[in-house]
ZAMARGU-4260 file (C-alpha; in steps of 0.2 Angstrom, whole numbers, plus 5000, padded with zeros to 4 digits):
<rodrens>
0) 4531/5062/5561 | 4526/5047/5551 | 4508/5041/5543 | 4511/5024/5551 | 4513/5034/5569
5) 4499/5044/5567 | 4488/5029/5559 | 4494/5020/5576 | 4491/5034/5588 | 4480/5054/5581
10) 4493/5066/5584 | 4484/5082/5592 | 4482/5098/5585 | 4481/5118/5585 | 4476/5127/5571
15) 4479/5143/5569 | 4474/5161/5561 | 4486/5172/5551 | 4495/5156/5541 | 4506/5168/5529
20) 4514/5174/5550 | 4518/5157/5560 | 4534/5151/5549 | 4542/5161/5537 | 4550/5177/5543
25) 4550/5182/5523 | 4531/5180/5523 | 4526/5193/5535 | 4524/5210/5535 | 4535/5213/5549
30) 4548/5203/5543 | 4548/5191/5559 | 4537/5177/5560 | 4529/5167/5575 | 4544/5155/5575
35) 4529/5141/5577 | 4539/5127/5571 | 4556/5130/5581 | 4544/5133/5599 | 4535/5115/5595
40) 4550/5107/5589 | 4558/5113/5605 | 4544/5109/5617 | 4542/5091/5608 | 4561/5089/5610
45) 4564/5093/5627 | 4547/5082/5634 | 4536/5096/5639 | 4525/5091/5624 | 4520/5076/5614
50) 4521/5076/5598 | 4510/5087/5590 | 4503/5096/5572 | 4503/5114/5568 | 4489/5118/5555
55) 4492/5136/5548 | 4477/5145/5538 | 4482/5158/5529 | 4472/5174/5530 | 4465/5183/5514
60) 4475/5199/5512 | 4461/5215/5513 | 4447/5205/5517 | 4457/5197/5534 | 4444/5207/5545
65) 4430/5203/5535 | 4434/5181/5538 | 4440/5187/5556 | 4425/5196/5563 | 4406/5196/5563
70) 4405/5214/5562 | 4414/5229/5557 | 4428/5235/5566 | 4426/5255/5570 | 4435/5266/5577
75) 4437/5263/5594 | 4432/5281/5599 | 4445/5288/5586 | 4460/5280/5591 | 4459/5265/5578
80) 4451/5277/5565 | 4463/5270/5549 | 4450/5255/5553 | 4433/5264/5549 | 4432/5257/5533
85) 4435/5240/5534 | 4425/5227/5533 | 4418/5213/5543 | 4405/5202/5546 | 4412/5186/5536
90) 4417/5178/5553 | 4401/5164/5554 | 4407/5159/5534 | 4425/5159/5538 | 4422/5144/5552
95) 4410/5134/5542 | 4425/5132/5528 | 4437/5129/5543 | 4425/5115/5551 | 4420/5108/5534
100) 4437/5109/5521 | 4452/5113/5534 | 4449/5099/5548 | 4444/5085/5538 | 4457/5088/5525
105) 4470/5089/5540 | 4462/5072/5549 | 4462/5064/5530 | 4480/5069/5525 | 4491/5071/5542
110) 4482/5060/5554 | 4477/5073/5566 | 4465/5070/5582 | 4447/5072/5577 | 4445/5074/5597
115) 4439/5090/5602 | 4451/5088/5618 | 4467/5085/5607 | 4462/5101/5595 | 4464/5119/5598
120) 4462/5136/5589 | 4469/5151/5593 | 4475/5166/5584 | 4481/5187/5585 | 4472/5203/5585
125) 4457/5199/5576 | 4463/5183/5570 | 4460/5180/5592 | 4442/5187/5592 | 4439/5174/5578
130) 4445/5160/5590 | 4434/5167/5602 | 4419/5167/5590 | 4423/5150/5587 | 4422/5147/5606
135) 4404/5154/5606 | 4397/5150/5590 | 4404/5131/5588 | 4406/5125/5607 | 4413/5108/5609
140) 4422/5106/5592 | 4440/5113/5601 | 4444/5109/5618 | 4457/5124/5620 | 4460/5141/5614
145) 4475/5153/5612 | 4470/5171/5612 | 4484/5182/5609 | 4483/5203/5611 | 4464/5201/5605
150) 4457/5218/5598 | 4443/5215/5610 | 4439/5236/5606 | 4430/5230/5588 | 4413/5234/5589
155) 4411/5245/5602 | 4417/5230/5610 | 4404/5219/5604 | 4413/5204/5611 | 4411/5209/5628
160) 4394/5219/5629 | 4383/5209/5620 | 4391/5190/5613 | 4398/5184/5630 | 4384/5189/5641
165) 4372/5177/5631 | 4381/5163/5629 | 4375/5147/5639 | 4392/5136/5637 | 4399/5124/5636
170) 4414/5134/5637 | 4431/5128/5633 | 4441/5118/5643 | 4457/5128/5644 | 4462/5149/5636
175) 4479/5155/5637 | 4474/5176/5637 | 4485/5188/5634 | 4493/5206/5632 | 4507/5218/5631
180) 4505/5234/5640 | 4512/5244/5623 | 4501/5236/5612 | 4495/5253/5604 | 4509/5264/5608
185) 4524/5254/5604 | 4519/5253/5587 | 4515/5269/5584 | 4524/5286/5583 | 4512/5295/5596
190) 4511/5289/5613 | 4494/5288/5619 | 4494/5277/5635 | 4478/5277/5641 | 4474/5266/5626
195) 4486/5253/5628 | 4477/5256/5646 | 4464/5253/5638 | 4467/5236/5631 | 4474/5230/5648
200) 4458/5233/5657 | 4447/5224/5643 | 4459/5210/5646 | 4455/5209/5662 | 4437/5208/5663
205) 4438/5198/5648 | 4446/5184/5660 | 4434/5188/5675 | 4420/5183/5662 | 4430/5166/5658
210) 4431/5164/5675 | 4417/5171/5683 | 4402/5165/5670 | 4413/5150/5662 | 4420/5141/5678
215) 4439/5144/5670 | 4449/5143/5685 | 4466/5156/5685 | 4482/5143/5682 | 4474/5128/5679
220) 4460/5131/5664 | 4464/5151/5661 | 4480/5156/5660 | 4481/5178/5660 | 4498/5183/5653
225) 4500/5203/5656 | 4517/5204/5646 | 4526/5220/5653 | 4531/5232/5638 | 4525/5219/5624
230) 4519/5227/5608 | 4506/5221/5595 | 4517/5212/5582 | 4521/5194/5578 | 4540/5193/5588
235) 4528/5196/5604 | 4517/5183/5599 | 4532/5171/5595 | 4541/5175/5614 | 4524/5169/5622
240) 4521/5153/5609 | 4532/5142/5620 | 4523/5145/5638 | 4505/5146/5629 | 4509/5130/5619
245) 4515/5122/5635 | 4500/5128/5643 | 4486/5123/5631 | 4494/5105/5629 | 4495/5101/5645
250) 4481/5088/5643 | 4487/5083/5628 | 4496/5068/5639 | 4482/5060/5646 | 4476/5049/5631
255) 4495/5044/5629 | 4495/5041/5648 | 4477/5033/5647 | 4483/5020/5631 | 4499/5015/5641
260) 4490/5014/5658 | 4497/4995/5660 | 4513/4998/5657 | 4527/5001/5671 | 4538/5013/5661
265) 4537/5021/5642 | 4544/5031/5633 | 4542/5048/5622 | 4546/5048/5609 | 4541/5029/5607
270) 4555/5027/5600 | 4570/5035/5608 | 4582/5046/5595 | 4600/5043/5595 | 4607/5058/5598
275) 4592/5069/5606 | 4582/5070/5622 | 4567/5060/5627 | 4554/5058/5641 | 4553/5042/5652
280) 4536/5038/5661 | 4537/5028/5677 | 4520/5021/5683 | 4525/5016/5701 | 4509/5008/5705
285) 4514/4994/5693 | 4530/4990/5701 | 4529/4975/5713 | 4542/4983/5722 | 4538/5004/5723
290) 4520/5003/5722 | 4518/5008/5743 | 4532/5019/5743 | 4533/5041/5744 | 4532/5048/5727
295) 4541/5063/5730 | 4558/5051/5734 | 4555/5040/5718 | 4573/5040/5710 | 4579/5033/5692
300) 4595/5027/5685 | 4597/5023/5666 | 4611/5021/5656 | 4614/5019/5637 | 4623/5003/5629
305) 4624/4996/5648 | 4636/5010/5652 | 4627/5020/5665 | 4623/5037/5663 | 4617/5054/5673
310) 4608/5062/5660 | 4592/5057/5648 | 4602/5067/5632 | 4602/5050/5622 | 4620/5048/5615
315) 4623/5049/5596 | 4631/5033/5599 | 4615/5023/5610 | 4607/5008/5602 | 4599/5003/5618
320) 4594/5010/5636 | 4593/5002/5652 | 4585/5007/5667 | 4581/5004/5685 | 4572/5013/5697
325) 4572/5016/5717 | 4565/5022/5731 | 4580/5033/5735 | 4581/5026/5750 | 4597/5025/5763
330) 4609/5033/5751 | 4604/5022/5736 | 4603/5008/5747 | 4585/5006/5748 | 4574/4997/5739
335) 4574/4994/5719 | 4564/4989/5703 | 4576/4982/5691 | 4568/4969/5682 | 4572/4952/5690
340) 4591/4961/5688 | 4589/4959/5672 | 4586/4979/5671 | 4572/4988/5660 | 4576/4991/5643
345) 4570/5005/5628 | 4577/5001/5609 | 4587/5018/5602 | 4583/5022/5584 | 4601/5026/5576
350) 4601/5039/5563 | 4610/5037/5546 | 4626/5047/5545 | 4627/5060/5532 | 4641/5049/5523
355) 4629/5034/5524 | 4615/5047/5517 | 4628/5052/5501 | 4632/5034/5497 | 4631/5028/5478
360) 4624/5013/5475 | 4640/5010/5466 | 4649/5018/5481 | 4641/5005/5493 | 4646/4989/5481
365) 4664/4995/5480 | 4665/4997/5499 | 4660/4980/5504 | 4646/4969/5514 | 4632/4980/5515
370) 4630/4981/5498 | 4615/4979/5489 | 4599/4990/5488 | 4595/4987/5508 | 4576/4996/5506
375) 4572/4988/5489 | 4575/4971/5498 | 4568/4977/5517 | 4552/4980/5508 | 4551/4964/5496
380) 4554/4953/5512 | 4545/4963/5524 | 4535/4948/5532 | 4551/4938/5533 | 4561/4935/5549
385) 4576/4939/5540 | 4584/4944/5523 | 4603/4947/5518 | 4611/4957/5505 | 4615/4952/5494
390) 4600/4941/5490 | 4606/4926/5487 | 4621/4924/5495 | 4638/4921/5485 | 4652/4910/5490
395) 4667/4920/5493 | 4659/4936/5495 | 4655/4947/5508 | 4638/4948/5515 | 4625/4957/5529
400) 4610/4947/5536 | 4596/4956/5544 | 4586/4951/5556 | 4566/4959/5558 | 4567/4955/5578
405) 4545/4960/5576 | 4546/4943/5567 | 4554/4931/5580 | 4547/4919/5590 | 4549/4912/5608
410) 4551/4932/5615 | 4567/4937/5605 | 4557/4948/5599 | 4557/4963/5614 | 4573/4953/5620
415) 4589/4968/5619 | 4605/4953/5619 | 4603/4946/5602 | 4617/4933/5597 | 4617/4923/5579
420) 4623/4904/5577 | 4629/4903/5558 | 4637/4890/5549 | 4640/4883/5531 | 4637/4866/5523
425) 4624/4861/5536 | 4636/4868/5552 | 4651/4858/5545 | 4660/4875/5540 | 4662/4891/5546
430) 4652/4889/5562 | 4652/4904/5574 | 4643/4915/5586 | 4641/4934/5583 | 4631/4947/5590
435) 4619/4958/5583 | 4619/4978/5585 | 4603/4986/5580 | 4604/5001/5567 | 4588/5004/5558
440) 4588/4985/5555 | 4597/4973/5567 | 4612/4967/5556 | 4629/4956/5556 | 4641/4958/5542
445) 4651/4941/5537 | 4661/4933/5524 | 4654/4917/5515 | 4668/4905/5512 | 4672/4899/5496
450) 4666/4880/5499 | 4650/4885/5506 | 4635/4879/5497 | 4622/4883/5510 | 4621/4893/5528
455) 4611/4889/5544 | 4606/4901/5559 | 4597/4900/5574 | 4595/4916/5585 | 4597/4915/5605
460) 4599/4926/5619 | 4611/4919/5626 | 4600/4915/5642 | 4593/4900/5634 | 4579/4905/5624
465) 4581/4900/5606 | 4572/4902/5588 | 4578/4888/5577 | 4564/4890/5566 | 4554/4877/5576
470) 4569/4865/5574 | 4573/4867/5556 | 4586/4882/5558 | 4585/4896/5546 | 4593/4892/5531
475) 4599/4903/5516 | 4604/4896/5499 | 4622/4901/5492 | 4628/4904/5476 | 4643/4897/5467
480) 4656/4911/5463 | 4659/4915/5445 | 4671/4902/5439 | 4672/4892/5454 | 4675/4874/5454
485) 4663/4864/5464 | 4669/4846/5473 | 4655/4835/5471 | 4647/4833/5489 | 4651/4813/5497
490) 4641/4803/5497 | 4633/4794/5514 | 4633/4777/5517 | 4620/4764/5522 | 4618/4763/5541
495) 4606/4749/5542 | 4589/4740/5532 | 4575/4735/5540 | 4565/4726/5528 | 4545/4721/5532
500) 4532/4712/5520 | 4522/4725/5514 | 4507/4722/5501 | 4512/4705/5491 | 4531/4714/5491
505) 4544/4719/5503 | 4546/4736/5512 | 4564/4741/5515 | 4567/4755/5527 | 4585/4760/5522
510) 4595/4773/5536 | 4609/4783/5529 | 4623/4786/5539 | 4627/4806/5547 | 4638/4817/5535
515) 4653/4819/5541 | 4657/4837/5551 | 4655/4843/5569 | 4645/4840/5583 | 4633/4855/5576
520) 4633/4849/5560 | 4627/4831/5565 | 4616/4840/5576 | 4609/4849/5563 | 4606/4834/5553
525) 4594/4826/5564 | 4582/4840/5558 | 4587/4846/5542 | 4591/4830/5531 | 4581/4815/5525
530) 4588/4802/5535 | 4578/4786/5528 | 4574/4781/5511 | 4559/4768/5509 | 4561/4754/5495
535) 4546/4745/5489 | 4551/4727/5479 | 4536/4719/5471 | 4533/4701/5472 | 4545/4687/5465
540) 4560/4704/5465 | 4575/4696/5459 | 4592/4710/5459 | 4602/4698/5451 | 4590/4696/5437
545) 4581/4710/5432 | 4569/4712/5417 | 4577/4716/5403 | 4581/4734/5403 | 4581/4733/5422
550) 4565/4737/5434 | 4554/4750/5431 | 4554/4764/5446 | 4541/4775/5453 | 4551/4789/5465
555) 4540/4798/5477 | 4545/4811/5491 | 4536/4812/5510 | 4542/4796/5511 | 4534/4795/5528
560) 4515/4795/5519 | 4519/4782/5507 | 4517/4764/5515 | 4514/4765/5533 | 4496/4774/5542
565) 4506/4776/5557 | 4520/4785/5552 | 4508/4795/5540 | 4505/4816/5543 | 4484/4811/5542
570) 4486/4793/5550 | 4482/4785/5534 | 4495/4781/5520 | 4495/4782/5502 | 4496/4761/5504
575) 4506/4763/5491 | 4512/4745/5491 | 4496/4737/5492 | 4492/4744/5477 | 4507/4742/5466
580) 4504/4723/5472 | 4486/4724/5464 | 4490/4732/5448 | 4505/4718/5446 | 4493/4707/5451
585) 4481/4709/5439 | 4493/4710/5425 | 4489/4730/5422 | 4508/4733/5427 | 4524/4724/5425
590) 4533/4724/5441 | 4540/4738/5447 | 4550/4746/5462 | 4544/4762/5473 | 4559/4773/5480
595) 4551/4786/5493 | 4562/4798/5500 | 4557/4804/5516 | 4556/4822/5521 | 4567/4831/5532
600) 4561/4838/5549 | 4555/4832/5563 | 4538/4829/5565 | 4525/4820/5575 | 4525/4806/5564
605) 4543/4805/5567 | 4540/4806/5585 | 4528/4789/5584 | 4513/4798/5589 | 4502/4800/5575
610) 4492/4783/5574 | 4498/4769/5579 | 4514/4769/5583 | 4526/4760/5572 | 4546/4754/5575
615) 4554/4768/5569 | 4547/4780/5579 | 4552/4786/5596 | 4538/4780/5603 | 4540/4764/5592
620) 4557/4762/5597 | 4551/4763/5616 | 4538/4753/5614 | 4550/4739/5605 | 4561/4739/5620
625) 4548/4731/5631 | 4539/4721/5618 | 4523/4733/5617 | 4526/4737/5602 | 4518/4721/5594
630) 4505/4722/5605 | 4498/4737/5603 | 4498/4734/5583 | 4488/4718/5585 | 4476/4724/5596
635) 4472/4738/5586 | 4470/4725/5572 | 4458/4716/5583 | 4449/4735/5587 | 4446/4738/5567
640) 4438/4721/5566 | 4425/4720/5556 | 4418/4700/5554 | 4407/4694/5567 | 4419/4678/5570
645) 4435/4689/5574 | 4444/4679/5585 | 4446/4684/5604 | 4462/4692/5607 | 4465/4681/5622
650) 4466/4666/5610 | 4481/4671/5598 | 4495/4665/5608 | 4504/4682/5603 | 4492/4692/5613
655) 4491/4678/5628 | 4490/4686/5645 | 4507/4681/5652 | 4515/4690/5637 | 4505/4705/5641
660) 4507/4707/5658 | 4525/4706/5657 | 4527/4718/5641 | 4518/4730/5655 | 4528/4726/5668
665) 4543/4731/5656 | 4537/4746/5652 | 4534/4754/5670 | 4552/4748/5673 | 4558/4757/5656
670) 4547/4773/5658 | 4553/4777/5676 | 4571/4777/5671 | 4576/4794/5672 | 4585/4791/5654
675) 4569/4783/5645 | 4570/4796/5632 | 4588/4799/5626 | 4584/4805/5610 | 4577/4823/5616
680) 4592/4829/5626 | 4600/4835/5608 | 4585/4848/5606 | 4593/4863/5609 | 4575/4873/5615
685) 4570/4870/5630 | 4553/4872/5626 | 4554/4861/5612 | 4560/4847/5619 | 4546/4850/5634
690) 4534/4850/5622 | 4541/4833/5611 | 4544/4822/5626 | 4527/4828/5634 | 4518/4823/5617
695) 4528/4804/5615 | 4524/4803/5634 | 4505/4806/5629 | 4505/4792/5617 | 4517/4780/5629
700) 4501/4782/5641 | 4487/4779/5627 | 4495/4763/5623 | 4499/4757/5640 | 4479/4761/5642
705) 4473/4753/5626 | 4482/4737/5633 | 4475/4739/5650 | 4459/4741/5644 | 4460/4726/5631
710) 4463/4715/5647 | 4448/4722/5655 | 4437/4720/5643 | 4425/4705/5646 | 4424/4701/5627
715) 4443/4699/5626 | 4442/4685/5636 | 4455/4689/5648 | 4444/4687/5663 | 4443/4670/5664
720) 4464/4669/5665 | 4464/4684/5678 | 4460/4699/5671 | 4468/4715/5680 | 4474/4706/5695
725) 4490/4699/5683 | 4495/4717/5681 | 4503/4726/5697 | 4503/4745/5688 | 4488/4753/5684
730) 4485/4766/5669 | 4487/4781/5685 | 4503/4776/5691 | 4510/4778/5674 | 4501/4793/5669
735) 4508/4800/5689 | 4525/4793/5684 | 4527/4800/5663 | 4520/4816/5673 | 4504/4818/5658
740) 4493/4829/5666
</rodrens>
């Protein structure tokens, strides 16, 4: 039992009479109590029940009869006469505190069903003929009812004589009845047998009633329990808990049937229990492959940590199940459900061990990675993917990482073969694979090495389904060891500079080389690095001789939003340039230099498809290769326009139709090569790379339609030199061929 279950899913309830009797053997008179707790636990254990809440309400000592019946008890003709003086009639009182204090207080604190079909009442003796009062006086509040050796001779039996006749319904949906044949005698020294007689018979027609007049079929809504030398005390009532519990929640499945009714299998507890028993639900009209198939011959097999297994005790060992199920067909042979082959699968909660439950604190930190306090952290990073202990990751120190698989994308989340990528240093040390057992949190202990300043992770399956963190990797930072001598990090070269006017200055787009490591590392640096630096020069820059002092600088990040609107995240710029030219221009600045780093990570931007698209995207760089490039920025230029006297396209012998049509025909040839886009084979993610080279695709067709369309345009005057005719592909072959949708 936990709040957060029963906040998820009301656990149902029976509450019952005669608190002080249903746990404690020290509390009763008797000295042996109902057992209550052990029968449920048992019943919930085994699968016979779900999970459910016992509600006990203690009686009130000498006034029991008084809360438990609406009228005096009598005699019973003399033989109950040590019962002519007490009281009753306090029974209508006693269920108006249990309806308005007990329930509410139990649905407030422990979650319980507010339902009437997923409560029930019940009691013994009188504490029965107070269930059943609740039956007649408050119909519709409980859907079942245990009534156990009810005293049924109060009253002149009043319960049967006068309350029953009258009442219209609607009567319960299920009664578990019943009675020793030595009620009266076996606790007594006499032996008087037509009493307990007695009781037997009033038994009877009280089920004949419930059956008769209320429509409560025998051995599907009444169950009649005629307990063969059973007497009146509480270790009677505890031998019958188990078959009445079972009995009365029965139905108790059908909202937990009902809630999962799209599902092909669950399981009970939701969560299986290393160590302990659970029910597994098959719903073979899901199943593609079972649906039509005899469900007396439907067969299961399931195993635990993939090693097959006969029996559903779950293993104190299990982290995992795995199942498949069958027809049972030709010796095994016949037709099966296993998922694809990739069998169905149920997570196993481990238990802490009682060692791990004694650990210190200072126990933990002197035994070595999982140290830390674990549930301090868990909580703190609760809406993280991950955390590790400790913290902040030391070199040269041992360390966990835990992984919260609910916050993982691309279906790791449900996925039950979990593998971890690690390296240090951005992949160039330590890299390695490892997989990830589940305890309560999925883990991996490992050392951090002594020169690592940083550690990446992706997460797989080892199928080919990735979470890299959307191309970025998951990345922790790590701590220096105490007295540790850092090497100063290398520094990377220059691998080219491309250098533009840009305001009244230059723009210089300076590369840095790749740092040197491993494949993976240089993999990794495509995504996680800057990779360019952008250098604004003013006017009349002269490195050889500077101002005195030297130049003045302005360093900015995001790089990619400084100077260019087609490279920028919004497709407009800071214009950072043509401003600095204005304010050297007009003498309110000397002249200064801008150094813009650019950002790491990939973005559109990076791709060449936000705005136009510039020379150092992808798209830019494709675009480049067939002499587009141009193009497309000059006839956007043209597009933005705004003097009446622009001068028609056709007539600026950089946009002549020749040159056009050629720079098409280049591009159809470029795009149907099966290698057109290079660059996207390193994304490890299928579905990333899908979904990059389907957007640059996208904006390789919008420019080869905005130049289509320039030549088509009357205005343009490209008409008059032969229009659409000079060009042999039109805008659907190339959409058909870059397979934009």
């Amino acid at each position: 039992y936990t709040r957060a279950d029963a906040a998820r899913e009301a656990f149902p309830v029976i509450y019952l009479n005669d608190g002080q009797n249903l746990f404690d053997d020290k509390l009763t008179l008797s000295g042996h109590a109902w057992h209550a707790a052990e029968a449920a636990a048992g019943l919930i254990y085994h699968g016979q029940l779900p999970p459910f809440v016992i509600v006990g309400i203690d009686h009130s000592g000498p006034t029991r009869s008084y809360d438990y019946l609406p009228c005096p008890p009598g005699t019973a003709g003399g033989y109950r006469a040590d019962a002519e003086k007490w009281p009753g009639g306090g029974v209508d009182a006693y269920l108006q505190e249990v309806l308005g204090e007990v329930l509410p207080f139990a649905e407030k604190e422990y979650g319980v069903s507010k339902e009437p079909s997923l409560r029930s009442f019940g009691g013994s003796s009188f504490g029965g003929i107070c269930a059943l009062c609740a039956a007649l006086r408050h119909p519709g509040v409980f859907g079942s009812f245990l009534v156990e050796s009810p005293s049924l001779w109060f009253g002149d039996e009043r319960m049967l004589r006068e309350e029953l006749p009258g009442f219209q319904g609607p009567w319960p949906a299920r009664v578990f009845l019943a009675m020793g044949t030595k009620e009266y005698s076996g606790i007594r020294k006499t032996t008087e047998p037509e009493f307990d007689a007695k009781l037997v018979e009033l038994t009877h027609e009280l089920a004949e009633v419930l059956e008769g007049r209320g429509g409560l079929t025998k051995g599907t809504r009444l169950k009649v329990v005629i307990d063969e030398g059973a007497t009146h005390t509480e270790s009677a009532w505890a031998a019958r808990l188990p078959r009445a519990l079972r009995f009365l929640g029965l139905h108790w499945w059908r909202p937990v049937l009902a809630a999962r009714a799209d599902r092909l299998y669950f399981t009970f507890p939701r969560r299986l229990q290393a160590g302990q028993s659970g029910v597994l639900f098959f719903n073979q009209a899901r199943s593609l492959a079972l649906a039509g198939k005899p469900r007396d011959h439907m067969k299961m097999a399931f195993g635990f940590n993939v090693e097959w297994s006969a029996s559903f005790m779950v293993p104190p060992e299990a982290y995992e199940m795995h199942m498949a199920f069958s027809d049972g067909g030709d010796g095994g042979q016949g037709v099966w459900d296993n998922n694809d082959g990739l069998n169905f699968y149920a997570r196993v909660r481990m238990p802490m061990t009682a060692a791990q439950r004694s650990h210190t604190v200072d126990q933990a930190l002197a035994e070595g990675p999982a140290w830390g306090n674990v549930q301090d952290i868990a909580h703190k990073r609760g809406g993280s993917p991950f955390f590790t202990t400790p913290e902040v990751l030391v070199a040269g120190e041992p360390a966990v990482l835990y992984v919260n698989r609910r916050r993982l994308g691309q279906g790791l989340s449900d996925d039950p073969n979990l593998k971890v990528h690690f390296g240090f240093n951005s992949w160039a040390v330590g890299g390695q694979e490892q997989c990830l057992k589940p305890t309560s949190l999925w883990s991996v202990p490992f050392m951090v090495p002594r020169e690592a300043a940083d550690m990446s992770f992706v997460l797989t399956n080892g199928a080919g389904t990735w979470d890299n963190n959307h191309g970025c990797n998951y990345v922790c930072t790590v701590k220096a060891a105490r007295n540790a001598t850092v090497a100063p990090a290398m520094p990377r070269g220059v691998e080219n500079v491309e250098s533009m006017p840009h305001g009244a200055g230059m723009l210089h787009i300076v590369t840095f080389t790749k740092r040197e490591g491993a494949e993976t590392a240089r993999r990794a640096n495509k995504w996680t690095e800057e990779k360019r630096m952008r250098v604004w020069t003013p006017p009349g820059y002269d490195p050889a001789n500077p101002p005195p002092g030297g130049y003045p600088v302005l360093y900015m990040q995001d790089g990619q939003n400084m100077f260019e609107d087609w490279l920028a995240h919004q497709g407009v710029s800071w214009r950072v340039g043509y401003t600095a030219s204005d304010l050297i221009s007009n003498g309110e600045l000397p002249p200064f230099v801008v150094v813009a780093v650019d950002s790491a990570g990939s973005s559109d931007a990076e791709l060449g498809i936000v705005g136009v698209p510039g020379p150092h995207g992808t798209v830019g760089r494709l675009l480049a290769r067939c002499g587009l490039a141009e193009v497309v920025e000059r006839l956007r230029l043209y597009q933005q326009a705004q003097e009446a006297e622009a001068q028609v396209p056709a007539n600026d012998p950089a946009l002549a139709l020749p040159r056009l049509a050629e720079a098409l025909r280049s591009f159809f040839v470029l795009v149907s090569s099966p290698d057109a886009l290079p660059e996207f084979q390193s994304v490890q993610v299928p579905r990333l790379r899908a979904d990059a080279v389907a957007r640059v695709c996208r904006s390789l067709l919008e420019c080869y339609e905005l130049v289509y369309a320039a030549i088509e345009d009357p205005t343009n005057g490209y008409l008059e030199a032969g229009g659409a005719a000079a060009v042999k592909h039109t805008p659907a072959q190339v959409r058909t061929i870059l397979g934009v949708i």
